[in-house]
C-alpha positions in Angstrom: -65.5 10.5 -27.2 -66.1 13.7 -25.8 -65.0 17.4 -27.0 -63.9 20.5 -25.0 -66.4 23.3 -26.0 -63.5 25.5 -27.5 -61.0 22.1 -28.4 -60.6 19.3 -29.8 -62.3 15.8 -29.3 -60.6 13.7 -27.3 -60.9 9.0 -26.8 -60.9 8.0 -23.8 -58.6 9.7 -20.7 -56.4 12.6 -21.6 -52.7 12.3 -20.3 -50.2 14.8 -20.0 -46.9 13.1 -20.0 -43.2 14.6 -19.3 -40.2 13.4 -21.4 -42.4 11.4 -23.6 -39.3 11.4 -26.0 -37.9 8.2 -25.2 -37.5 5.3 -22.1 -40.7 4.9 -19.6 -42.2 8.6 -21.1 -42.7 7.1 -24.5 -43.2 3.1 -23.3 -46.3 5.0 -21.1 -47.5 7.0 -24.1 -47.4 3.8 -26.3 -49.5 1.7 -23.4 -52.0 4.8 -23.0 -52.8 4.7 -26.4 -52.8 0.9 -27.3 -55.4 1.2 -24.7 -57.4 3.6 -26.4 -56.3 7.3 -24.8 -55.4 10.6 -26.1 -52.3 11.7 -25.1 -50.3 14.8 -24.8 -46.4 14.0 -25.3 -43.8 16.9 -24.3 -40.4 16.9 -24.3 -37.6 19.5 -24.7 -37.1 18.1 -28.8 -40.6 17.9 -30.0 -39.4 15.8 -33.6 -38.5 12.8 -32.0 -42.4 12.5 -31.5 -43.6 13.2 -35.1 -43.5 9.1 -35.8 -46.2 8.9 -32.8 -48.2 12.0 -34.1 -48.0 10.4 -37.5 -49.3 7.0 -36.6 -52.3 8.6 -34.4 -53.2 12.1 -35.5 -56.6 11.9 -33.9 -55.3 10.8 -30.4 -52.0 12.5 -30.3 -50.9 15.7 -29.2 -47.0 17.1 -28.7 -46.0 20.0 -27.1 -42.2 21.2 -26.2 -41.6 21.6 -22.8 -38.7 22.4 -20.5 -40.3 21.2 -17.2 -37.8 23.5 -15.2 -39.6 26.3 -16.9 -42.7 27.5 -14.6 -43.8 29.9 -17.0 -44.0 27.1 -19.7 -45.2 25.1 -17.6 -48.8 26.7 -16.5 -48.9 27.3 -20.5 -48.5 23.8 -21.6 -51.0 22.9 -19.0 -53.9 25.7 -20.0 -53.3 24.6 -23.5 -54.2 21.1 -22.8 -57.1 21.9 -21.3 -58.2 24.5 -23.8 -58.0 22.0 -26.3 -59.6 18.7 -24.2 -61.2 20.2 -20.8 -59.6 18.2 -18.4 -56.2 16.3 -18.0 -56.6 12.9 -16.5 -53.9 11.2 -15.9 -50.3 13.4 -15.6 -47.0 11.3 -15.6 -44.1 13.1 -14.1 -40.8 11.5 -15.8 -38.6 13.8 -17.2 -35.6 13.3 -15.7 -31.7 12.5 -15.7 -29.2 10.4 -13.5 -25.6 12.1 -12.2 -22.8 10.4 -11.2 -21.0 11.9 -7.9 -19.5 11.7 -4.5 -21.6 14.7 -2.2 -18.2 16.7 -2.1 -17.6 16.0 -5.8 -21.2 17.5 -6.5 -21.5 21.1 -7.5 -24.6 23.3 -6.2 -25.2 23.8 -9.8 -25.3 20.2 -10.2 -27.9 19.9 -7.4 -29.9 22.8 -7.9 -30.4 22.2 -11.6 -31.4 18.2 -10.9 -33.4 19.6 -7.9 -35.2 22.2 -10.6 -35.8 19.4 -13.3 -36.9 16.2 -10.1 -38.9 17.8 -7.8 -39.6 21.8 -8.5 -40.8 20.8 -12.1 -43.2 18.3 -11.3 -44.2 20.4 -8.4 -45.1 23.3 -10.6 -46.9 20.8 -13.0 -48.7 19.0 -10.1 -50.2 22.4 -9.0 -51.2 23.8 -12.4 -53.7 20.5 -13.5 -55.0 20.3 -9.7 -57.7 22.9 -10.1 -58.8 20.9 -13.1 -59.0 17.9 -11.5 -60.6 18.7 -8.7 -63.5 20.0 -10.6 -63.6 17.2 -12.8 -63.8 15.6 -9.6 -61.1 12.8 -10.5 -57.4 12.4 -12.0 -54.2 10.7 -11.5 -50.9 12.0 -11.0 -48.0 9.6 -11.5 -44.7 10.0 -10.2 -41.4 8.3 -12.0 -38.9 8.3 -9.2 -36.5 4.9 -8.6 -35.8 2.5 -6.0 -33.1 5.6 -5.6 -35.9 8.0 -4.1 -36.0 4.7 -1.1 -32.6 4.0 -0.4 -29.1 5.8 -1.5 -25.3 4.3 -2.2 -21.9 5.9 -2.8 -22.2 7.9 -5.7 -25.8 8.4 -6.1 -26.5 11.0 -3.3 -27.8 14.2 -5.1 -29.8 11.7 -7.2 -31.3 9.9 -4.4 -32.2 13.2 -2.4 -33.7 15.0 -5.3 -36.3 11.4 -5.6 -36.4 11.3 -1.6 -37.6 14.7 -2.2 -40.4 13.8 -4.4 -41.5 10.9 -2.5 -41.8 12.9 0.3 -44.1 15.6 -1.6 -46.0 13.3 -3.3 -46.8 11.0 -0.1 -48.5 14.2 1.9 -50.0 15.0 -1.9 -51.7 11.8 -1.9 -53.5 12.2 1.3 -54.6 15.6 0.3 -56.5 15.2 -2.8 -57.6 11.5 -2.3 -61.0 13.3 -1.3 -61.4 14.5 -4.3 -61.3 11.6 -6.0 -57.5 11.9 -7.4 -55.0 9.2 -6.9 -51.3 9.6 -6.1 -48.7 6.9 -7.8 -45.0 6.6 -7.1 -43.5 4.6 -9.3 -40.0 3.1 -8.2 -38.2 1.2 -10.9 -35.0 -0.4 -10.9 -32.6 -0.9 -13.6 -34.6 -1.0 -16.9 -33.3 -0.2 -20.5 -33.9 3.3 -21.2 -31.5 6.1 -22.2 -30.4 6.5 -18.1 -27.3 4.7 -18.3 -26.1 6.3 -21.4 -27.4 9.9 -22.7 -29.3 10.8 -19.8 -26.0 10.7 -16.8 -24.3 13.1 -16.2 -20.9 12.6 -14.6 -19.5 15.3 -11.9 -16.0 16.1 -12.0 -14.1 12.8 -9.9 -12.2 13.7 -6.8 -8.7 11.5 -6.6 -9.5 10.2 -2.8 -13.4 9.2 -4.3 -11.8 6.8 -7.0 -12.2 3.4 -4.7 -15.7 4.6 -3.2 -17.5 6.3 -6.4 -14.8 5.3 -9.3 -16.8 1.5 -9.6 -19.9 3.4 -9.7 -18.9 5.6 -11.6 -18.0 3.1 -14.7 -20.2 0.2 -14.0 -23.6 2.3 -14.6 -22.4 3.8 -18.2 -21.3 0.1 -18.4 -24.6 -1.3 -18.2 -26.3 1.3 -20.8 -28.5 -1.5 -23.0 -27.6 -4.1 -21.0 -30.5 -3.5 -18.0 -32.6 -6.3 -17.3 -36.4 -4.2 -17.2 -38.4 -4.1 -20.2 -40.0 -0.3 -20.3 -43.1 -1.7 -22.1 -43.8 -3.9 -19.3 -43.1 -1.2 -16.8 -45.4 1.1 -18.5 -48.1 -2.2 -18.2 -47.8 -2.3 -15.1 -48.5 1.4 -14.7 -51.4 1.1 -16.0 -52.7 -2.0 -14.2 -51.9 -0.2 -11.2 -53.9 2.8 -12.2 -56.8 1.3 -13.0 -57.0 -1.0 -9.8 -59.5 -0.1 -7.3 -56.8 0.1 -5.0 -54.0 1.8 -6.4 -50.9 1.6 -4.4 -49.0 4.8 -3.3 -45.7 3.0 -4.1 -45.4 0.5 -6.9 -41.7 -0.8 -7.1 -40.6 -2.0 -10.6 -38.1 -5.1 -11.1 -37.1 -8.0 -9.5 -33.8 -5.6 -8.2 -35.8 -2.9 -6.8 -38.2 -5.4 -4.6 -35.0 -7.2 -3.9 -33.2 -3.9 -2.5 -36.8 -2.5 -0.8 -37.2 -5.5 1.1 -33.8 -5.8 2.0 -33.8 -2.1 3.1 -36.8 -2.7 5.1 -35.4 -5.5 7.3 -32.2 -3.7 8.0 -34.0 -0.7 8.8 -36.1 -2.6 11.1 -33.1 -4.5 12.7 -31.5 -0.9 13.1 -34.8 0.6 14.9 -35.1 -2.3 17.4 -31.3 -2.4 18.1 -31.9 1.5 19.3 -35.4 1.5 20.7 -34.5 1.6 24.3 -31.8 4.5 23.6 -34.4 6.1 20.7 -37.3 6.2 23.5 -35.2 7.6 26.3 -35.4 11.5 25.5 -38.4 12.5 27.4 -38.7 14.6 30.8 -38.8 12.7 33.9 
């Protein structure tokens, strides 16, 4: 145990974790601190918490956050550190699904998923990396979803907000591995959280979409409860990963997510050698 000279003391690592209130935020925050850790849970309703503050006062922390506010964001990160002197580990999963053709998608839609995906845990990201770096160590982990790999009718502003993050986060990991800081993208599949149900949204249906993006449409609120991932598992697995000595950048989660990755990575490799010859033949004479 060790104490911040102005805060509180703190077992084991310290994580900050996003959306903490429910599905992999809470199933991580459970894992962290049957393994011993102090934790700092934030989410945008701070009372569904109080039953993991009650049963660990000493090691738990909770703090309301609106990750799509910046300002709130550098505070809740100062504040951590105030109180424990470093962040350790910083999970990056508050988030919600949306239902939609592209044409049927607002740029309200978009822009606020964009805000809450990838400009969010951007801002986070940026405000704990002077702290790690100092400390010489940390981890940032990244929820996204097989969705930030591949896309399907339906789920195209969800897909590019995660393709977006993925991208960030795979130039992020090269850049701070030399100071000691890992990178983790965590890809899950279907698992039974609150995605299916509270968390989607549903854009307004266009008539001419209702073959393409209408089974989509009622299959995944279908399937709220029904998923076939186990959160506590995933959040297990996490944690293995983390504490490997060689993390992966990408760690896919559920048998349909390696299914669809591995099936995505043969077609993709099919589609590059079909067009290699035609792909390579762009170049002055």
């Amino acid at each position: 145990m060790n104490t911040s000279p102005t805060g509180r003391p703190a077992e084991g690592r310290v994580w900050l974790i996003t959306g903490a209130s429910s599905g992999f935020g809470r199933a991580i925050a459970e894992a962290a601190l049957a393994a011993g850790d102090t934790v700092v849970l934030t989410a945008r309703r701070v009372e569904v918490l109080d039953d993991l503050r009650a049963a660990h006062p000493d090691r738990v922390a909770v703090l309301a956050l609106d990750v799509t506010d910046q300002a709130r964001v550098a505070e809740v990160v100062a504040e951590v550190v105030l109180w424990y002197g470093r962040v350790d580990v910083l999970v990056n999963n508050a988030g919600r699904g949306i239902v939609g053709a592209v044409e049927e998608t607002t740029d309200r839609e978009l822009r606020d998923l964009m805000d809450l995906h990838l400009f969010g845990p951007a801002a986070l990201t940026r405000a704990v990396l002077p702290h790690m770096r100092r400390q010489g160590s940390g981890a940032i982990v990244q929820l996204t979803s097989m969705g930030g790999r591949f896309s399907f009718p339906g789920v195209g502003a969800y897909s590019a907000t995660k393709f977006a993050l993925e991208g960030l986060s795979e130039a992020l990991a090269a850049e701070v591995a030399p100071f000691g800081i890992k990178v983790l993208i965590v890809e899950p599949g279907s698992f039974r959280t609150s995605f299916a149900g509270g968390a989607l949204d549903l854009s307004a249906p266009i008539a001419a979409y209702d073959d393409i993006v209408g089974p989509v449409r009622r299959a995944l609120p279908a399937s709220d409860g029904q998923q076939p991932g186990d959160p506590a598992k995933a959040a297990a697995a996490i944690l293995t990963a983390l504490d490997a000595g060689n993390t992966p950048l990408r760690l896919p989660l559920g048998n349909d997510a390696v299914d669809e990755l591995m099936a995505g990575a043969d077609r993709a490799g099919a589609e590059l050698l079909a067009w290699e010859k035609l792909s390579r033949d762009v170049e002055f004479d």
